[in-house]
C-alpha positions in Angstrom: -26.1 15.0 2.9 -27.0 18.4 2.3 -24.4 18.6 -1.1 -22.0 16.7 -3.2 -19.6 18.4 -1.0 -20.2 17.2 1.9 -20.2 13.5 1.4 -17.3 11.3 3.6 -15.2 9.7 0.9 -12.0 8.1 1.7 -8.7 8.5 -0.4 -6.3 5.8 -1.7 -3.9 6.4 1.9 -7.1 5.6 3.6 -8.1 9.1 5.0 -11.4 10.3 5.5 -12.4 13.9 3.6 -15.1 15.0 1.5 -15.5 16.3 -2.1 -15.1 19.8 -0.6 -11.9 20.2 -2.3 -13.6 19.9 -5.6 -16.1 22.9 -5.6 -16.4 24.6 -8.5 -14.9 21.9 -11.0 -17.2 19.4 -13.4 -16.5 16.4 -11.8 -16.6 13.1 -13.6 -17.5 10.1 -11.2 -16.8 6.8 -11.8 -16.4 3.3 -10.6 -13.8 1.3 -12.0 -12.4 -2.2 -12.1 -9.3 -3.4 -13.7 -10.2 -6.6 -15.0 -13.7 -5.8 -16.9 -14.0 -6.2 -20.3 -14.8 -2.2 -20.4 -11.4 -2.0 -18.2 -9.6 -0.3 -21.7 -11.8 2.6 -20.8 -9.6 4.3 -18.4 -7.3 5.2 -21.5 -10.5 7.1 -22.4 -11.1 8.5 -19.5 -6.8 9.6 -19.2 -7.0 11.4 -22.7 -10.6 13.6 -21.5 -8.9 14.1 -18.1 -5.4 15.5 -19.9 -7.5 17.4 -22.9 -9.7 19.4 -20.0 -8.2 19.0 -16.2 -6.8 22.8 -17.1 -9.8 24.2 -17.7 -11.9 23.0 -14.1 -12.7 18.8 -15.2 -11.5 16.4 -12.7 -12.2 12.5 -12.9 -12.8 10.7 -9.6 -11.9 6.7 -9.8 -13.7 4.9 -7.1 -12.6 1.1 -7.5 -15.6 -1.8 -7.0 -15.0 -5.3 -6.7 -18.8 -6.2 -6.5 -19.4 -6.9 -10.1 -18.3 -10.1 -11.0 -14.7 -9.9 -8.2 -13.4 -8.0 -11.1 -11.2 -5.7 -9.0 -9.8 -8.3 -6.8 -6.6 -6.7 -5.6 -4.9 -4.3 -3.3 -5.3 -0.5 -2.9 -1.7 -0.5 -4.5 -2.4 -3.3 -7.2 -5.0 -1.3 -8.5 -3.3 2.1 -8.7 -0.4 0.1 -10.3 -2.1 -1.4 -13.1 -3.9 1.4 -13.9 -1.0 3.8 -14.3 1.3 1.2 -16.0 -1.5 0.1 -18.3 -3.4 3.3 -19.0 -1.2 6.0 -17.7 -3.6 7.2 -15.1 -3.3 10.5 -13.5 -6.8 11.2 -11.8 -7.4 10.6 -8.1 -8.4 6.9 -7.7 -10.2 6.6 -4.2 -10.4 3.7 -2.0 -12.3 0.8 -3.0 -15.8 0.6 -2.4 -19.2 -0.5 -2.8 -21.7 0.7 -4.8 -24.8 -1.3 -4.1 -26.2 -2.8 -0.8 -25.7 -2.4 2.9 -22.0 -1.4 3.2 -22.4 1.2 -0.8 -20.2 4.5 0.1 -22.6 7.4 0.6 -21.7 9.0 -2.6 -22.7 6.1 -4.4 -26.3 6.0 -2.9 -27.1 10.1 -3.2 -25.6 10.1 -6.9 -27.7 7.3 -7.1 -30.6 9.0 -5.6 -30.3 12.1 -7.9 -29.7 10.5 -11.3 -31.3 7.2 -12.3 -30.7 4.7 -14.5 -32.9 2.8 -17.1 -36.1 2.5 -16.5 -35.8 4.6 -13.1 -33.4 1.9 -11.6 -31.5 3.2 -9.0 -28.9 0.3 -9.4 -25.9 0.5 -10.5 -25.6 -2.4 -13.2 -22.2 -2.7 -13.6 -18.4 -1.4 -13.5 -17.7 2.2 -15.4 -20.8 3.5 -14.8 -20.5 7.3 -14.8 -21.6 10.5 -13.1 -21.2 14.2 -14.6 -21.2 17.0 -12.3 -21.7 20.1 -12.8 -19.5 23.0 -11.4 -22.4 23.6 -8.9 -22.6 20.1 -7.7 -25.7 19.3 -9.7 -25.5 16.0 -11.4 -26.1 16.9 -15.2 -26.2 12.8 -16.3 -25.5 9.3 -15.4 -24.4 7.3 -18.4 -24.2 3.7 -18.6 -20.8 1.2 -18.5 -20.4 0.5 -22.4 -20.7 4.7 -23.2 -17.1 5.1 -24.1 -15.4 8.1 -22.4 -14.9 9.9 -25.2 -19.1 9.9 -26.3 -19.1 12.1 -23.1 -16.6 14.6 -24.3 -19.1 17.2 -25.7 -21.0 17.1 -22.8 -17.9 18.0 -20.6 -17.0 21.0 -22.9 -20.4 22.6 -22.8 -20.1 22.5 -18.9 -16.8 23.9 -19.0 -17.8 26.5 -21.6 -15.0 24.8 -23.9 -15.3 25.5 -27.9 
C-alpha cells in the first residue's frame, strides 16, 4: 500500500472501500472490544470525537475479538452496545483481526509505521490507538490503558485547535 488511503477496509454493512474518504482529516484509529475492562473508554473516545469532529478529527472503531474473545458478538451487537452504553457516533468498521495470518491490512502497515514498546510490532491488546495526521502520517501509537482524553492535546495541535 502505497498510503493510508489506499488500504481495503470493510464497513459495518460489509462493503469493501478504503480510507480515501478520510483525506485530509486526523484520524484516530482504534480497535475496540465491548467487554474489556478498558471497554469504558469509548465514552472517552465519544466526548474527543464530539469536542473536535468539526474541526477535521474523525475516530475509526475497528472491533477485535482476538484478545481474550472479548468482542464476542454480532456486527449489530456490537454497534448496539456501544451506542446504548457510550452513545457512540464514530464509524465502527467490521470486525477484524489485528495480529496473525488473517490481521486486516491496515492493522499490519500501521503497525509497520509505528511500533510499540520495545520496537514490538504487536499489538498487545484491545484500545490500542493510532493518530494520523491530516497527511496520512502516523504521528503516534499509544498503548490500551492511555485514556482517550491523555490524547486530547495531541489531537488539538494537529488540528491547529487552541
Amino acid at each position: 500500500m502505497s498510503d493510508i488511503y489506499s488500504i481495503p477496509v470493510t464497513t459495518k454493512n460489509g462493503e469493501q472501500t478504503t480510507l480515501e474518504a478520510y483525506r485530509g482529516k486526523t484520524l484516530l484509529i482504534v480497535n475496540t472490544a465491548s467487554a474489556c475492562g478498558f471497554t469504558p473508554q469509548f465514552e472517552g473516545l465519544e466526548t474527543l470525537y464530539q469536542t473536535y469532529q468539526d474541526q477535521g478529527l474523525e475516530i475509526l472503531g475497528f472491533p477485535c475479538n482476538q484478545f481474550g474473545g472479548q468482542d464476542p458478538g454480532s456486527q449489530e451487537e456490537i454497534e448496539s452496545f456501544c451506542k446504548v452504553n457510550y452513545g457512540v457516533t464514530f464509524p465502527i468498521f467490521k470486525k477484524i483481526e489485528v495480529n496473525g495470518d488473517n490481521e486486516a491490512p491496515l492493522f499490519t502497515w500501521l503497525k509497520s509505521k509505528a511500533k510499540g514498546v520495545l520496537g514490538s510490532r504487536k499489538i498487545k491488546w484491545n484500545f490500542t490507538k493510532f493518530l494520523v495526521d491530516p497527511s496520512g502520517t502516523i504521528v503516534k501509537r499509544y498503548a490500551p490503558m492511555t485514556k482517550p482524553g491523555k490524547i486530547s492535546a495531541d489531537i488539538k495541535k494537529l488540528l491547529g485547535a487552541d
